[in-house]
N, C-alpha and C positions, 0 to 999 in steps of 0.2 A: 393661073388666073387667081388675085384674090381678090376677097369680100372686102371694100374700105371700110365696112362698119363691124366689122368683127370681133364676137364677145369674147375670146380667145384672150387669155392670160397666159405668160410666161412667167417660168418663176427664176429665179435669178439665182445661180448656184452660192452658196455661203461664202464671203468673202470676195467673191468676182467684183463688188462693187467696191473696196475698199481697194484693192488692186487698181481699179479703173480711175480713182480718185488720186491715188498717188500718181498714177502717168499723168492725169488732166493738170495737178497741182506742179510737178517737173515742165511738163509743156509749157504751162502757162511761165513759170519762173524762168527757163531757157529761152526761148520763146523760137527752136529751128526751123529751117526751111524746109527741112524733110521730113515730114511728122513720122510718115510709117517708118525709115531707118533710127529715129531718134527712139522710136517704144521699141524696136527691135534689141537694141543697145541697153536700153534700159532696163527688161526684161532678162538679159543675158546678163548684166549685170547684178538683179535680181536672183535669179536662181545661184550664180555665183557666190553669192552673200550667204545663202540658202542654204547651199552646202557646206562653206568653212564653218560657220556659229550655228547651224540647228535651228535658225528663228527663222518659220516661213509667218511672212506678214498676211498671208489671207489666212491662215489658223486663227492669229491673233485676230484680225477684224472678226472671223464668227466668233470668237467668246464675246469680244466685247459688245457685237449685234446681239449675240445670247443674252447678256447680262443686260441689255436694255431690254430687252422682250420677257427674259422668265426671270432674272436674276438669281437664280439658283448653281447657275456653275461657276459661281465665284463665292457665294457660300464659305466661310471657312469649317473647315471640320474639325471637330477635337483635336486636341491636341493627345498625344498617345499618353498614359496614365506614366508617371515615375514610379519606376521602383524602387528606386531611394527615398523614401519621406524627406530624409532628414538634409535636404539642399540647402542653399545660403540664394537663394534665389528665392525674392520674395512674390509670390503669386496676388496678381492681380484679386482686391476685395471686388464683388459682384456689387452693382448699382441697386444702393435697397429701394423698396418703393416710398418710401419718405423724398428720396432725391430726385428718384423720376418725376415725380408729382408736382416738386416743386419745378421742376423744367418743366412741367407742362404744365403749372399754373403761371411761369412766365412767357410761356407761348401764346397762352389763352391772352394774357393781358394785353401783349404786343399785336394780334392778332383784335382784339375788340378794338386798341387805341384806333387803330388802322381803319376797321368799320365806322364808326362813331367819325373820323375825320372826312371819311370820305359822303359818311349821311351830313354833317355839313356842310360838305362844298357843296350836294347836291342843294339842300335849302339853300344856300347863298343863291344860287342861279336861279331858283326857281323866283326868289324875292328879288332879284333884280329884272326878271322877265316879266315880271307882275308891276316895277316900276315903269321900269320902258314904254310896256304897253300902256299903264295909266298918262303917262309923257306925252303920249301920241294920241291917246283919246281926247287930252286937254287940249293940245294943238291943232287937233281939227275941230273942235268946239270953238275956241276960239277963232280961227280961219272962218268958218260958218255964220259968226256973229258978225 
């Protein structure tokens, strides 16, 4: 017997939903008559893949659910120090903060312009709401006389 109102949450194992996305997304594109043979096939086909190249696709769906949620396990990490100094590879200069600044005082501005246009369309409507209504005050005054 169950409860129809049930506070009872599942939780949905990592990657199980990227999996289910890719059969619904093949389903939908093949569109067969046998749905259960068709994910059977599909699935076998799947782990198939799974074992020649090493790439299981519900791993990859939990990083990149990971990397929506904490984005820390995409993180790059140092690069291991050279022990040669003396390379012909030139290493990337760091972003001074003169440069960032100035990207984010074009942010800023592109971001006000934006505000400021949209507090205008707001007045625009308010003053045309404010005509309408005087519109329609005149013309039932009139009507009235």
């Amino acid at each position: 017997m169950s409860i129809p109102f049930s506070n009872t949450q599942y939780r949905i194992p990592q990657g199980f939903g990227n999996l289910l996305e890719g059969l619904t997304c093949e389903i939908l594109r093949e569109q067969p008559d046998n749905i259960p043979a068709f994910a059977a096939a599909y699935f076998k086909n799947l782990l198939e893949k799974r074992e020649e190249t090493n790439f299981d696709p519900a791993e990859w769906g939990t990083k990149v659910d990971d990397r929506f949620y904490n984005n820390h396990a995409f993180k790059e990490q140092k690069p291991p120090e050279k022990e040669n100094s003396q390379t012909s590879v030139k290493e990337e200069m760091p972003v001074t903060a003169l440069e960032s600044s100035e990207e984010d005082k074009e942010k800023e501005e592109k971001a006000a312009v934006k505000i400021q246009a949209v507090f205008r369309g707001y007045l625009a409507r308010e003053e045309l709401k404010k005509m309408k209504k005087g519109n329609l005050q005149e013309e039932t005054t009139q009507e009235n006389k």
